[in-house]
N, C-alpha and C positions, 0 to 999 in steps of 0.2 A: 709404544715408541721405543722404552729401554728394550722391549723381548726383539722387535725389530733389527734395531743396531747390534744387538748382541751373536742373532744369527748371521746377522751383511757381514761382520768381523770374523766368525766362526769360518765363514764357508768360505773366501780370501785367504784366514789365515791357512786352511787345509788344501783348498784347491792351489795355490802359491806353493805349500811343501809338496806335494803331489808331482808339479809340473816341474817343480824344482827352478822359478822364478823368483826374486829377490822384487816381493810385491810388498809392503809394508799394509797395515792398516788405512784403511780408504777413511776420508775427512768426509766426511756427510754433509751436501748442502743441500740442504731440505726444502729450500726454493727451488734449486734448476736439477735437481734429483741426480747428477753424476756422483759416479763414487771415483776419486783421483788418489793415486800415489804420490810417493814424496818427490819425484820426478816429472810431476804432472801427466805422464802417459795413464789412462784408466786400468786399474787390474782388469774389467772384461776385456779389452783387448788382450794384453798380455794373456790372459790365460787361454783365451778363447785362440789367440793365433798359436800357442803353444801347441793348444789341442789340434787345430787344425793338422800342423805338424805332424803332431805321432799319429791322427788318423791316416796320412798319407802314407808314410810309412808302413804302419798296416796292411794297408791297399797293396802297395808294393811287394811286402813279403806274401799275402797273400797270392798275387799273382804268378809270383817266381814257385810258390808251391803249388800252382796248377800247371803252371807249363809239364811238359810232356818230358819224362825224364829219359824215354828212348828216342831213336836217331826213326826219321821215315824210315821203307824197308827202301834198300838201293840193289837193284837188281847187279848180282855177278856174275850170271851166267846164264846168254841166251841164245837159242837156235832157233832157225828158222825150218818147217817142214818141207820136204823135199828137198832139200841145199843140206847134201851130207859132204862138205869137203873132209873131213876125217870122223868116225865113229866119233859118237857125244861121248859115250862113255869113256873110253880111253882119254878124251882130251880133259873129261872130269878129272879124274884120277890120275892124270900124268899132272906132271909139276910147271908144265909152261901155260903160262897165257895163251889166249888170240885174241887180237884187236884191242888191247888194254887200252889203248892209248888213241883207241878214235871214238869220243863222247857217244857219237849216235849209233855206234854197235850197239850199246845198250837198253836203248830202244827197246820198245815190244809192239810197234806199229807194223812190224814187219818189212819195213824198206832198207834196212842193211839186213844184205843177203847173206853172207858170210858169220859162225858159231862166234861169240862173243864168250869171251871166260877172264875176268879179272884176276886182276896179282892179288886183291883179298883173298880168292879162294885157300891159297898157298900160306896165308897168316892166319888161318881159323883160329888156334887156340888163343890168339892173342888178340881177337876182337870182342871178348864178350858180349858173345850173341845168347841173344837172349828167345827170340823166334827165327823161325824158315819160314820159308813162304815158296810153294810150289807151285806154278799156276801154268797156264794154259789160256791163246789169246786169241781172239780172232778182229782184225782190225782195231788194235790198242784196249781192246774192253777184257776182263777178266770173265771167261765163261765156264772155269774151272778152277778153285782155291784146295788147297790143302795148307794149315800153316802146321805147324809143328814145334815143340819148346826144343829151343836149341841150345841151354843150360848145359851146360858143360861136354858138350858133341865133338865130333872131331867132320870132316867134309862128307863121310861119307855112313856114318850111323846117326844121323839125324834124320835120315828117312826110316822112319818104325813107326808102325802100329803104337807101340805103347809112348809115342811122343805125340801122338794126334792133338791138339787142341781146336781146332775149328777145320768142320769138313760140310759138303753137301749131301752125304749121304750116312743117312743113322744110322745105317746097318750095320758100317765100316768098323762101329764102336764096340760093337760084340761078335762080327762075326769069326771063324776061322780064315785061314789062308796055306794056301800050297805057296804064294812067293810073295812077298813085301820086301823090297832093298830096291838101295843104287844099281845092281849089279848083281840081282838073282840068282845066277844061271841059270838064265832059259834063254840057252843058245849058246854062242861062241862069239863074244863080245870080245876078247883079245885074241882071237883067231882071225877067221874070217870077218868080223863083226856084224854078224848076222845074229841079232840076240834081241834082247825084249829089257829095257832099260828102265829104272824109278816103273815097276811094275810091280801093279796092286792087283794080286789073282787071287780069287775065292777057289777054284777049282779048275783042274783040266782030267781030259777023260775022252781024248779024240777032239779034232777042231772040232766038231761041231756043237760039243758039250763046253768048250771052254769060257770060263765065268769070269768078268772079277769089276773093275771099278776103272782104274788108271794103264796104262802101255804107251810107253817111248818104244817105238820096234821098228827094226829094221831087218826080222825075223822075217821069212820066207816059208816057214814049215807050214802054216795053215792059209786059207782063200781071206781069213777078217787079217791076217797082218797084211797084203797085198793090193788089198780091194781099194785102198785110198793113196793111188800116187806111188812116186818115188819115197826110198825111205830119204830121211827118219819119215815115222809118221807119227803124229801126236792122237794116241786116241783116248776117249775116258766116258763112262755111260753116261747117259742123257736120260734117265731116268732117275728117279727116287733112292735107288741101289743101284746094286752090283746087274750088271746085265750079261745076256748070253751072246759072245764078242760076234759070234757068226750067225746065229737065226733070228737076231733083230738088227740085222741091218738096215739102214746104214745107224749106227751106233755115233755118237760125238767124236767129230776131225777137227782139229783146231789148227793153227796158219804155224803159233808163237808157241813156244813155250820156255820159262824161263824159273830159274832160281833168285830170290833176294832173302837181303838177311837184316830184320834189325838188331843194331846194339846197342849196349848203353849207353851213354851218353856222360862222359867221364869229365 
Protein backbone atom coordinates (compact mmCIF):
# COMPACT_ATOMS: atom_id res chain seq x y z
CA UNK A 1 0.00 0.00 0.00
CA UNK A 2 2.96 2.63 1.06
CA UNK A 3 5.00 1.39 -2.48
CA UNK A 4 1.44 2.10 -4.06
CA UNK A 5 0.79 5.66 -2.82
CA UNK A 6 4.43 6.56 -3.19
CA UNK A 7 4.28 5.82 -7.08
CA UNK A 8 0.29 7.56 -7.45
CA UNK A 9 2.43 10.81 -5.75
CA UNK A 10 5.56 10.28 -7.93
CA UNK A 11 3.76 9.98 -11.24
CA UNK A 12 1.15 13.41 -10.43
CA UNK A 13 3.93 14.96 -8.98
CA UNK A 14 6.21 14.64 -12.63
CA UNK A 15 3.32 14.32 -14.92
CA UNK A 16 1.89 17.96 -13.23
CA UNK A 17 5.83 19.38 -13.86
CA UNK A 18 5.68 18.01 -17.26
CA UNK A 19 2.51 19.58 -18.36
CA UNK A 20 3.26 22.45 -16.31
CA UNK A 21 -0.16 22.13 -14.31
CA UNK A 22 -0.53 23.53 -10.69
CA UNK A 23 -1.68 19.68 -9.64
CA UNK A 24 -0.94 19.30 -5.92
CA UNK A 25 -0.64 15.72 -4.26
CA UNK A 26 -3.87 13.72 -4.89
CA UNK A 27 -5.69 12.60 -1.17
CA UNK A 28 -6.36 9.00 -1.71
CA UNK A 29 -9.65 7.59 -0.85
CA UNK A 30 -9.33 4.03 -0.74
CA UNK A 31 -13.18 3.45 -0.76
CA UNK A 32 -14.29 5.23 -3.94
CA UNK A 33 -10.63 5.01 -5.54
CA UNK A 34 -10.51 8.79 -7.07
CA UNK A 35 -7.33 10.69 -6.73
CA UNK A 36 -8.57 14.70 -6.25
CA UNK A 37 -6.66 18.01 -6.07
CA UNK A 38 -6.88 20.60 -3.66
CA UNK A 39 -9.30 22.27 -5.92
CA UNK A 40 -11.42 19.15 -6.14
CA UNK A 41 -10.83 18.85 -10.08
CA UNK A 42 -9.06 15.12 -10.42
CA UNK A 43 -5.20 15.47 -11.57
CA UNK A 44 -6.24 12.72 -14.48
CA UNK A 45 -8.38 15.10 -15.98
CA UNK A 46 -5.99 17.90 -15.68
CA UNK A 47 -3.26 16.14 -17.04
CA UNK A 48 -5.03 13.94 -19.34
CA UNK A 49 -6.80 17.24 -21.03
CA UNK A 50 -3.38 18.88 -20.90
CA UNK A 51 -2.13 16.06 -22.93
CA UNK A 52 -5.08 16.04 -25.12
CA UNK A 53 -3.96 19.65 -25.90
CA UNK A 54 -0.35 19.32 -26.91
CA UNK A 55 -1.27 16.00 -28.85
CA UNK A 56 -3.51 18.32 -31.15
CA UNK A 57 -1.15 20.54 -31.45
CA UNK A 58 1.05 18.00 -32.88
CA UNK A 59 -1.44 16.99 -35.15
CA UNK A 60 -1.51 20.51 -36.30
CA UNK A 61 2.21 21.19 -36.87
CA UNK A 62 2.36 17.91 -38.36
CA UNK A 63 -0.14 18.71 -40.91
CA UNK A 64 1.10 22.23 -41.82
CA UNK A 65 4.47 20.07 -42.50
CA UNK A 66 2.95 18.01 -45.03
CA UNK A 67 1.14 20.51 -46.93
CA UNK A 68 2.80 21.10 -50.17
CA UNK A 69 5.18 23.80 -50.04
CA UNK A 70 4.86 24.63 -53.93
CA UNK A 71 1.93 26.47 -55.71
CA UNK A 72 -0.03 23.91 -58.42
CA UNK A 73 1.63 24.51 -61.78
CA UNK A 74 -0.65 27.47 -63.43
CA UNK A 75 -0.42 27.45 -66.90
CA UNK A 76 1.11 31.00 -68.59
CA UNK A 77 1.10 30.25 -71.85
CA UNK A 78 -1.20 28.70 -74.28
CA UNK A 79 -1.93 28.11 -78.06
CA UNK A 80 -4.08 26.41 -79.65
CA UNK A 81 -2.96 24.32 -83.12
CA UNK A 82 -3.79 25.64 -86.38
CA UNK A 83 -4.93 29.46 -84.84
CA UNK A 84 -1.52 31.20 -85.58
CA UNK A 85 -2.81 34.74 -84.91
CA UNK A 86 0.85 35.84 -84.50
CA UNK A 87 4.19 33.49 -84.45
CA UNK A 88 4.26 31.63 -80.78
CA UNK A 89 7.56 32.31 -80.61
CA UNK A 90 7.87 35.95 -81.05
CA UNK A 91 4.86 36.56 -78.81
CA UNK A 92 7.07 34.25 -76.29
CA UNK A 93 9.95 36.50 -76.25
CA UNK A 94 8.35 39.70 -76.85
CA UNK A 95 7.39 41.51 -73.75
CA UNK A 96 3.34 41.81 -74.19
CA UNK A 97 0.83 39.66 -73.12
CA UNK A 98 -2.33 38.12 -74.93
CA UNK A 99 -5.55 37.61 -73.39
CA UNK A 100 -4.02 38.15 -69.77
CA UNK A 101 -7.00 39.06 -68.47
CA UNK A 102 -9.68 36.54 -69.81
CA UNK A 103 -9.47 33.45 -67.15
CA UNK A 104 -10.55 30.82 -69.88
CA UNK A 105 -7.71 31.73 -72.37
CA UNK A 106 -5.90 29.72 -69.97
CA UNK A 107 -7.56 26.80 -70.44
CA UNK A 108 -6.07 23.76 -72.24
CA UNK A 109 -9.42 22.16 -73.35
CA UNK A 110 -8.84 23.94 -76.38
CA UNK A 111 -12.03 26.20 -76.75
CA UNK A 112 -10.44 29.68 -76.54
CA UNK A 113 -9.04 29.84 -79.83
CA UNK A 114 -6.88 32.74 -79.74
CA UNK A 115 -2.50 32.24 -77.99
CA UNK A 116 -2.88 33.04 -74.21
CA UNK A 117 0.52 34.46 -72.72
CA UNK A 118 0.37 35.90 -69.08
CA UNK A 119 2.03 39.05 -67.49
CA UNK A 120 4.05 36.18 -65.23
CA UNK A 121 5.84 35.41 -68.05
CA UNK A 122 7.51 39.10 -68.16
CA UNK A 123 8.21 38.59 -64.03
CA UNK A 124 10.19 35.19 -64.36
CA UNK A 125 12.98 36.07 -62.14
CA UNK A 126 10.85 37.27 -59.40
CA UNK A 127 8.61 34.20 -59.07
CA UNK A 128 10.76 31.57 -57.75
CA UNK A 129 10.11 28.96 -59.99
CA UNK A 130 11.04 26.14 -59.11
CA UNK A 131 9.71 23.52 -62.30
CA UNK A 132 8.36 24.15 -65.94
CA UNK A 133 6.14 22.07 -67.24
CA UNK A 134 5.86 21.61 -71.03
CA UNK A 135 2.97 19.85 -72.33
CA UNK A 136 1.05 18.94 -75.13
CA UNK A 137 -3.04 18.35 -75.00
CA UNK A 138 -5.59 16.88 -76.76
CA UNK A 139 -9.06 17.54 -75.30
CA UNK A 140 -7.97 18.88 -71.71
CA UNK A 141 -5.74 15.45 -71.00
CA UNK A 142 -2.01 15.67 -70.97
CA UNK A 143 -0.61 13.36 -73.90
CA UNK A 144 2.77 14.78 -73.81
CA UNK A 145 4.91 16.16 -70.33
CA UNK A 146 8.34 17.44 -70.27
CA UNK A 147 8.92 19.19 -66.82
CA UNK A 148 12.05 20.81 -66.21
CA UNK A 149 13.91 22.39 -62.87
CA UNK A 150 13.32 26.02 -63.36
CA UNK A 151 15.83 27.10 -60.28
CA UNK A 152 17.16 30.04 -61.17
CA UNK A 153 16.17 30.27 -65.36
CA UNK A 154 15.19 33.19 -66.91
CA UNK A 155 11.85 32.64 -69.87
CA UNK A 156 13.65 31.26 -72.28
CA UNK A 157 16.86 28.84 -70.98
CA UNK A 158 14.60 26.59 -69.04
CA UNK A 159 14.05 24.60 -72.08
CA UNK A 160 17.60 22.41 -71.90
CA UNK A 161 18.32 18.98 -71.99
CA UNK A 162 20.35 19.39 -68.97
CA UNK A 163 17.13 20.77 -66.85
CA UNK A 164 15.10 17.60 -67.85
CA UNK A 165 13.62 16.20 -64.67
CA UNK A 166 10.61 14.11 -65.75
CA UNK A 167 10.13 13.10 -69.51
CA UNK A 168 8.36 10.03 -71.60
CA UNK A 169 11.08 9.06 -73.36
CA UNK A 170 14.59 7.56 -71.73
CA UNK A 171 16.42 7.99 -74.43
CA UNK A 172 16.13 11.83 -74.18
CA UNK A 173 18.49 11.31 -70.99
CA UNK A 174 21.58 10.33 -72.98
CA UNK A 175 21.03 10.91 -76.08
CA UNK A 176 22.82 13.76 -78.45
CA UNK A 177 20.99 16.61 -80.42
CA UNK A 178 21.46 18.90 -83.41
CA UNK A 179 18.64 21.43 -81.68
CA UNK A 180 17.14 21.65 -78.12
CA UNK A 181 15.82 25.53 -77.31
CA UNK A 182 12.93 27.93 -77.38
CA UNK A 183 14.15 29.13 -80.46
CA UNK A 184 16.68 26.90 -82.24
CA UNK A 185 17.19 28.23 -85.48
CA UNK A 186 15.53 25.94 -87.55
CA UNK A 187 13.98 28.32 -89.66
CA UNK A 188 13.24 32.10 -89.51
CA UNK A 189 11.14 32.59 -86.46
CA UNK A 190 11.57 36.44 -86.56
CA UNK A 191 11.41 36.73 -90.20
CA UNK A 192 9.05 35.12 -92.01
CA UNK A 193 8.07 32.98 -89.00
CA UNK A 194 8.42 29.91 -90.62
CA UNK A 195 10.59 28.05 -88.01
CA UNK A 196 10.39 24.89 -85.74
CA UNK A 197 9.79 26.24 -82.01
CA UNK A 198 10.65 24.34 -78.23
CA UNK A 199 12.14 21.80 -80.72
CA UNK A 200 13.72 18.52 -79.57
CA UNK A 201 15.83 17.08 -82.74
CA UNK A 202 18.09 14.10 -82.37
CA UNK A 203 19.25 14.48 -85.97
CA UNK A 204 18.58 16.01 -89.50
CA UNK A 205 20.13 14.78 -92.87
CA UNK A 206 17.43 15.60 -95.62
CA UNK A 207 13.46 15.45 -94.61
CA UNK A 208 13.38 12.24 -94.76
CA UNK A 209 16.13 11.20 -92.22
CA UNK A 210 14.98 13.92 -89.88
CA UNK A 211 14.66 12.48 -86.04
CA UNK A 212 14.02 13.82 -82.79
CA UNK A 213 11.22 13.69 -79.85
CA UNK A 214 9.30 17.30 -79.54
CA UNK A 215 8.39 20.26 -82.71
CA UNK A 216 6.20 23.43 -82.30
CA UNK A 217 6.59 24.22 -86.31
CA UNK A 218 5.27 26.18 -88.48
CA UNK A 219 8.17 25.40 -90.82
CA UNK A 220 7.39 24.52 -94.49
CA UNK A 221 10.92 23.14 -95.56
CA UNK A 222 10.09 19.24 -95.21
CA UNK A 223 6.31 17.15 -96.15
CA UNK A 224 6.34 15.92 -91.72
CA UNK A 225 6.16 19.90 -90.86
CA UNK A 226 2.90 20.33 -93.38
CA UNK A 227 1.32 16.97 -93.43
CA UNK A 228 -0.87 18.02 -90.08
CA UNK A 229 -3.00 21.15 -90.94
CA UNK A 230 -2.34 24.72 -90.67
CA UNK A 231 0.52 25.87 -88.59
CA UNK A 232 1.45 26.06 -85.64
CA UNK A 233 1.45 22.50 -85.52
CA UNK A 234 2.08 20.60 -82.27
CA UNK A 235 3.98 17.56 -83.06
CA UNK A 236 6.10 14.93 -80.50
CA UNK A 237 6.68 10.89 -81.16
CA UNK A 238 4.29 8.44 -80.07
CA UNK A 239 6.77 6.00 -79.41
CA UNK A 240 9.20 5.01 -76.67
CA UNK A 241 11.86 7.53 -78.18
CA UNK A 242 12.82 9.93 -80.53
CA UNK A 243 11.10 8.89 -83.94
CA UNK A 244 11.86 9.51 -87.75
CA UNK A 245 9.35 12.83 -88.13
CA UNK A 246 8.62 11.70 -92.02
CA UNK A 247 8.72 7.75 -92.40
CA UNK A 248 6.55 6.98 -89.42
CA UNK A 249 3.83 8.72 -90.13
CA UNK A 250 1.49 9.86 -88.86
CA UNK A 251 3.81 10.65 -85.74
CA UNK A 252 1.93 12.36 -82.39
CA UNK A 253 -0.51 15.86 -83.35
CA UNK A 254 -1.86 17.24 -80.36
CA UNK A 255 -4.89 20.11 -80.42
CA UNK A 256 -3.11 22.34 -77.13
CA UNK A 257 -0.06 23.07 -76.22
CA UNK A 258 0.89 24.96 -73.32
CA UNK A 259 3.67 26.21 -70.76
CA UNK A 260 2.96 26.26 -66.61
CA UNK A 261 5.19 26.99 -63.92
CA UNK A 262 5.31 26.01 -60.31
CA UNK A 263 6.62 28.21 -57.63
CA UNK A 264 7.19 28.43 -54.23
CA UNK A 265 5.01 29.09 -52.16
CA UNK A 266 6.33 32.22 -49.92
Amino acid sequence: MKLTLRITFAYYYCASFIVGLDCNRPTVNVYSGGNYGYDGETCDEKINAKLDEISLQLVDIEKKMAETKFSEFKVIFRANAGVEAQNLVVLWEGTDGSNADVPEAAEVNGNFMAPYKSTLVENWGALDIRKVKFAFYEEGIEVMTLIFNGIGTNKNNWFDKDRIIQTPYPDMLTSSFNHFGVNPGAGNCGGNGRCRMWYISRNHGGCPNDAGWVAVTSHEACLWDTSYGPAPRFLYSNESGFTNWQNNFPVGNASVMAISIQAGVL
